[in-house]
C-alpha positions in Angstrom: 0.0 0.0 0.0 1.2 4.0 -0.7 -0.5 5.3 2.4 -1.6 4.7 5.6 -5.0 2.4 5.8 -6.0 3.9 8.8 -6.2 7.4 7.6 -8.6 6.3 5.3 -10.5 4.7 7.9 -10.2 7.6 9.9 -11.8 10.0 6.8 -14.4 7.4 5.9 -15.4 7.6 9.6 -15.2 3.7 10.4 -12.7 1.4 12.5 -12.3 -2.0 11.5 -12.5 -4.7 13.1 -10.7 -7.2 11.0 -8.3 -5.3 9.5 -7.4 -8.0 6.7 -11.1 -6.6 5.2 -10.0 -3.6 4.4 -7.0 -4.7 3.0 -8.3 -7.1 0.7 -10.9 -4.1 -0.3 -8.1 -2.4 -1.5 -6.4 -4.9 -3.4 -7.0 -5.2 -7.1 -7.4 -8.7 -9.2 -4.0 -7.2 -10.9 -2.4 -7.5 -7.6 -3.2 -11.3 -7.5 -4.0 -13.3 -4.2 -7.1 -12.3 -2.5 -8.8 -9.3 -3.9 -11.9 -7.0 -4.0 -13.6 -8.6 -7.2 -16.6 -10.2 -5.2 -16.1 -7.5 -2.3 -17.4 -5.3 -5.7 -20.7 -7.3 -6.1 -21.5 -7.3 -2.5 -20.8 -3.5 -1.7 -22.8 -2.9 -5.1 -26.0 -4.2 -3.9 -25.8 -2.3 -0.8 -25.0 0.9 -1.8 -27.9 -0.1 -4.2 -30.7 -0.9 -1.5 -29.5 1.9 0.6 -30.1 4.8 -1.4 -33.1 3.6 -2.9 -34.4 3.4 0.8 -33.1 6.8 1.1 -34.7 7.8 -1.6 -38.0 6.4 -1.1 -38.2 7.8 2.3 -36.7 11.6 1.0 -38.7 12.2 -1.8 -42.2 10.8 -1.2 -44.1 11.8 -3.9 -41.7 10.8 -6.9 -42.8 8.6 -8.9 -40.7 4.9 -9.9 -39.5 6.4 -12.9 -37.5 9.2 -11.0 -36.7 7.5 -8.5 -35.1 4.8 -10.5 -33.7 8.1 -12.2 -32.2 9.9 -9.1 -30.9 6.3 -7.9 -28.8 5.9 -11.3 -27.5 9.8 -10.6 -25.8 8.8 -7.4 -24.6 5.1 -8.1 -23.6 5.5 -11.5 -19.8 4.9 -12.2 -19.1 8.5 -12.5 -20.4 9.3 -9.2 -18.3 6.7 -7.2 -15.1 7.8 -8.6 -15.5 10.9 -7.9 -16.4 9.8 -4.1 -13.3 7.9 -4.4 -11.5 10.5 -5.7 -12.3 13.3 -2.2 -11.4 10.1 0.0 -8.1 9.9 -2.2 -9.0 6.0 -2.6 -6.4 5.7 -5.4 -3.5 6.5 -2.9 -4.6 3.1 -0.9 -5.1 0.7 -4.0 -2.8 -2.3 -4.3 -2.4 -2.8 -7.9 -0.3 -5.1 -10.1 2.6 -3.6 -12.1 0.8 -3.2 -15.6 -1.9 -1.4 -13.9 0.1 0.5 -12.3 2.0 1.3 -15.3 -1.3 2.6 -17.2 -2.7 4.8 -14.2 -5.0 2.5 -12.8 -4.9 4.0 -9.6 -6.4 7.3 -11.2 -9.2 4.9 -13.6 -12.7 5.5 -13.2 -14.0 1.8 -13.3 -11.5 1.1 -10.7 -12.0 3.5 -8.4 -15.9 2.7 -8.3 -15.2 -0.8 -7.9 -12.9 -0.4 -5.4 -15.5 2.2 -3.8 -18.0 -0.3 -3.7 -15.4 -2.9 -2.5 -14.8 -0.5 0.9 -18.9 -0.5 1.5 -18.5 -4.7 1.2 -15.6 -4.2 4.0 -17.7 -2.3 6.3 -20.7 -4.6 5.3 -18.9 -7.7 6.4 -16.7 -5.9 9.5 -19.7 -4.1 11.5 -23.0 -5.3 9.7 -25.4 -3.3 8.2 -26.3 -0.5 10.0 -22.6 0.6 10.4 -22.7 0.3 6.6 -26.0 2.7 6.2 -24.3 5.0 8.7 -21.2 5.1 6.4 -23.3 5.7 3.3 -25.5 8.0 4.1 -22.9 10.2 5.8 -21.4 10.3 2.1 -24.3 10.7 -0.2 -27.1 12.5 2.4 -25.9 16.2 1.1 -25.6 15.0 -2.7 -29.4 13.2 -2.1 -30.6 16.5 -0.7 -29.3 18.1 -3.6 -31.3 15.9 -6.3 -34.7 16.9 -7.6 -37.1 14.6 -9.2 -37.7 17.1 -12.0 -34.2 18.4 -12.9 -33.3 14.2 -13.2 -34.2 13.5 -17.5 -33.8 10.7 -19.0 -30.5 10.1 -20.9 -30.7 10.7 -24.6 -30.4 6.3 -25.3 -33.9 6.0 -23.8 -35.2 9.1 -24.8 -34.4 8.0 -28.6 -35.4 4.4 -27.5 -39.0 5.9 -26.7 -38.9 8.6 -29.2 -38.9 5.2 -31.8 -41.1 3.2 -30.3 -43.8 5.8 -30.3 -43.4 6.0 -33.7 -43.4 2.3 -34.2 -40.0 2.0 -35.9 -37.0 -0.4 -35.5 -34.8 0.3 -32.4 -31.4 1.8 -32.8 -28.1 -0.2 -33.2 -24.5 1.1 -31.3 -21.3 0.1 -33.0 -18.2 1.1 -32.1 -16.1 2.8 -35.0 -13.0 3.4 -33.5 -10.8 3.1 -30.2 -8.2 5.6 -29.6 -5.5 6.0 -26.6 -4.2 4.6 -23.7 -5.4 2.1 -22.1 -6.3 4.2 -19.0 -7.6 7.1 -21.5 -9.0 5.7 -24.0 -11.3 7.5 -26.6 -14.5 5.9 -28.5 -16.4 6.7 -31.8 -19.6 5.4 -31.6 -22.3 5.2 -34.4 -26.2 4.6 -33.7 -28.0 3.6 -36.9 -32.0 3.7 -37.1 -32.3 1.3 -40.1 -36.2 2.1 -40.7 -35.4 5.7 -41.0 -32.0 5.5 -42.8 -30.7 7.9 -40.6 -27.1 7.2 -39.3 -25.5 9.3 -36.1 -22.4 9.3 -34.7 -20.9 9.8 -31.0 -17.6 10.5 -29.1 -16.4 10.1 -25.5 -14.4 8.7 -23.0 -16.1 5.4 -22.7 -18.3 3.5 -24.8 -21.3 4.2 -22.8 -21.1 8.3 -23.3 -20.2 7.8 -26.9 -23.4 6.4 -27.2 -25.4 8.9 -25.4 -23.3 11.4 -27.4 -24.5 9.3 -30.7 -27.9 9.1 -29.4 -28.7 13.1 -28.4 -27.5 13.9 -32.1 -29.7 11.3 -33.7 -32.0 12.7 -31.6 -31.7 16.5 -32.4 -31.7 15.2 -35.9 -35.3 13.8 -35.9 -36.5 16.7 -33.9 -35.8 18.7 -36.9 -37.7 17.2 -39.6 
């Protein structure tokens, strides 16, 4: 490790137990051994479960949709690394040489994984409610923030509903082209809407906002007819 453990434990506001959870929380598959992989899955779901609770209990008259909306705004990977990111996570990662080679330590996906690996620790160390405590303590003043109304839906399902009300064939992603480093890659995305012979295309940082990219300009496209 590059820092001290316990400083982190000391920012995160939790004292372990079983020290050896933390640890392996903080160790990447690159690292070998024991690592956070299934640490990932576990801390997913109850980061998952406990801001929908949150949620549910904050904003009582939203409907599913936004709540289900709100929810993906504060678990989404972009969100976790930056929560990573103010608790300086990637100063505590074990990582193998390779990854540390590319700047793994500074990745998105890997800081949200690793995130979500922490929540497993606490999960596992002190049960749940020192896990809510933890959580809650992180996300109540980005929750607070949130509206209902100000949460749209991404341009993919827009576009997805935008077709289906017109009764047309769904669009298709592929991926045209994958530039940069491995931990700074860059994507070219184009969505094609074969009914309508209309052809789009996206760019972005990862696949995923390529093709939202792809899909809001297909989408300003057939707003304009």
């Amino acid at each position: 490790m590059k820092a001290d453990i316990n400083k982190f434990c000391r920012d995160l506001g939790y004292t372990f137990n079983q020290q050896e959870l933390i640890e392996q929380a903080l160790t990447h598959r690159s690292a070998g051994g024991k690592n956070n992989e299934r640490f990932e899955y576990l801390g997913d779901s109850i980061l998952g479960f406990v801001i929908a609770d949150a949620l549910f209990s904050h904003f009582s008259n939203a409907s599913e949709g936004q709540l289900s909306r709100l929810r993906s705004a504060l678990v989404k990977r972009d969100t976790l690394a930056q929560v990573a990111r103010e608790f300086n996570l990637g100063d505590y990662l074990k990582l193998g040489q390779g990854e540390l080679r590319s700047g793994g330590q500074s990745r998105d996906s890997i800081l949200a994984d690793s995130f979500e690996a922490v929540l497993a620790a606490v999960y596992l160390d002190g049960g749940y409610d020192a896990t809510r405590s933890v959580i809650l303590k992180i996300f109540s003043p980005r929750l607070i923030a949130l509206s209902p109304e100000s949460q749209q839906k991404d341009p993919k399902t827009q576009l997805q509903e935008h077709l289906q009300a017109k009764k047309v064939s769904l669009p298709s992603y592929t991926i045209l082209d994958v530039s940069g480093d491995p931990h700074a890659q860059h994507f070219k995305v184009e969505c094609v809407v074969e009914d309508l012979q209309k052809k789009s295309q996206g760019e972005g940082h990862s696949r995923r906002k390529a093709e939202q990219d792809a899909a809001s300009k297909m989408l300003s496209d057939l707003n304009h007819e």
